[in-house]
C-alpha positions, 0 to 999 in steps of 0.5 A: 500500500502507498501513498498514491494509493490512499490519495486515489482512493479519496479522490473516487470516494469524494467525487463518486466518478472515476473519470472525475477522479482521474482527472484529479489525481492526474491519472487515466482513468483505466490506472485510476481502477487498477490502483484501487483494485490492486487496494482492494486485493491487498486489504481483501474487502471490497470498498467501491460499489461499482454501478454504471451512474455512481461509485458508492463506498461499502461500509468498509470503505466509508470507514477505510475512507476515514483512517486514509484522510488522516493517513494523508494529513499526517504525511503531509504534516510530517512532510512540511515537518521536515522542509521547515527543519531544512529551512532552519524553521523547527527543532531544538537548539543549543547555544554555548557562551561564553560569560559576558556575552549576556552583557554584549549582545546574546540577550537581542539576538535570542530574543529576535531568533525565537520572535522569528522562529517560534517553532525552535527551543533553544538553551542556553549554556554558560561554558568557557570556550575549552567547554564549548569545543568538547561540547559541540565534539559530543554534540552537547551543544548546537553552536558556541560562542567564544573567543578566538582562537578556535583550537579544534579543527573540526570545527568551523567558525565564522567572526560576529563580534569585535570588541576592545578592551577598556579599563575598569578604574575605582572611581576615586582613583586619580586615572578616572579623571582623565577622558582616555588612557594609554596601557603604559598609565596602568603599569604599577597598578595593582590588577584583578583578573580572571584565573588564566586556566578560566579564560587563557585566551584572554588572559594571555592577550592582555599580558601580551599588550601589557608586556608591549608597552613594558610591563607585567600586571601584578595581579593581586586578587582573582576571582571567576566572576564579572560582577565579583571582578567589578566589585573588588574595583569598586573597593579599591583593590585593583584595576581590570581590562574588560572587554567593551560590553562588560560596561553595559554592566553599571555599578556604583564605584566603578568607572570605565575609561577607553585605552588608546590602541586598546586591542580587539578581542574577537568573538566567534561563532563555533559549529561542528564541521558540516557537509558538502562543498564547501561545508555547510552548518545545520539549517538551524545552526545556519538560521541562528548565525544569519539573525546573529549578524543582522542584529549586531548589524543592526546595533553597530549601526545604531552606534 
């Protein structure tokens, strides 16, 4: 039994006319009786009574004629099921972060991804990028978002964000007096900063532009935590490096300063390797990042 099969049968039992059955299904006429025929044998009933006015369906038919519509309607339905996940439009997504993107951009873009595709679930994950490689290998994650550089080579990549580094100063703090600072004003002070086993990749550019301009920070205090960092700012206990969006995060005593020829610290949008030439992401993974560019699109331009 197929599918045609089901559709031909619906067609006679609702136009009652095999000619004008035929003519609906697309068929002639003749391959219109065989395949309902060929329907009967298998099922070993009769469903059509055949009469030189009309076709009429026997009991059995009128209550074939049920389950064959609703057959129809759920391939239909799960037909449309999969050119929408084809098109990025249902299914379940993953995205991995890293901390401090809920300050820089995340929040606007999940909420425009799920206002555009309401039929995706999507979770969040607050990893640290070694996290997010491992998790989008074992497939724990759809897509993650981190820093450059992306170390697995099975992964793919593609640049969304781009950021510099300010400083975050106590408020009383002579340097908060002035506009903007060069890195060579912080040598001599005392720093707070992440653990480098926490965040390598931005542990290791900020001592490398500190170590540029003559330097090494003397980090008196670490802690795992943006807001706990900003705090032991406020108090007095050190200054920090911050990437730009980290100042979206306001808190009394705490003050941020641009830094001349501050560098760039790039985020990234990482995904398993997919398939084809050239390789191409999960429709969904896809969808994601295309709503991704045009909402920080949409903020740099605002800028």
């Amino acid at each position: 039994m197929e599918l045609r099969h089901l559709r031909h049968f619906v067609a006679l039992a609702e136009e009652e006319h095999f000619g004008r059955a035929a003519e609906r299904v697309f068929v002639v006429q003749q391959a219109l009786s065989n395949s309902i025929r060929n329907l009967e044998d298998e099922l070993g009933v009769a469903l059509v009574l055949r009469t030189t006015r009309r076709v009429q369906l026997t009991p059995a038919g009128r209550e074939f004629l049920i389950g064959a519509r609703e057959t129809l309607a759920l391939a239909d339905q799960t037909a449309l099921r999969a050119r929408r996940a084809a098109r990025g439009e249902v299914g379940h997504l993953t995205v991995g972060f890293v901390s401090g993107l809920a300050f820089g951009g995340l929040p606007e873009i999940v909420r425009t991804f799920r206002a555009a595709f309401p039929g995706v679930s999507v979770d969040l994950r607050e990893l640290t990028a070694q996290e997010q490689e491992a998790a989008l290998r074992g497939g724990l994650i759809s897509v993650g978002l981190m820093l450059l550089p992306v170390r697995d080579p099975t992964l793919d990549s593609q640049a969304l964000w781009r950021e510099p580094l300010l400083a975050a100063l106590p408020a009383e703090h002579p340097l908060a007096a002035r506009e903007r600072l060069t890195i060579a004003d912080l040598a001599g002070e005392p720093f707070v900063f992440f653990p480098r086993y926490l965040r390598a990749t931005y542990f290791d550019q900020v001592m490398r532009w500190c170590a540029g301009a003559g330097f090494t920070p003397q980090v008196v205090q670490e802690a795992i935590e943006i807001p706990t960092l900003l705090s032991l700012v406020a108090a007095g206990i050190g200054v920090f490096l911050p990437i730009e969006f980290f100042s979206r995060l306001s808190l009394p005593g705490v003050v941020y300063r641009p830094v001349e020829d501050a560098p760039v610290i790039e985020i990234v949008a990482a995904w398993p390797r997919g398939v084809g030439t050239p390789p191409q992401p999960d429709p969904l993974v896809e969808a994601f990042l295309k709503v991704a560019g045009e909402v920080l699109d949409e903020r740099r331009g605002g800028v």
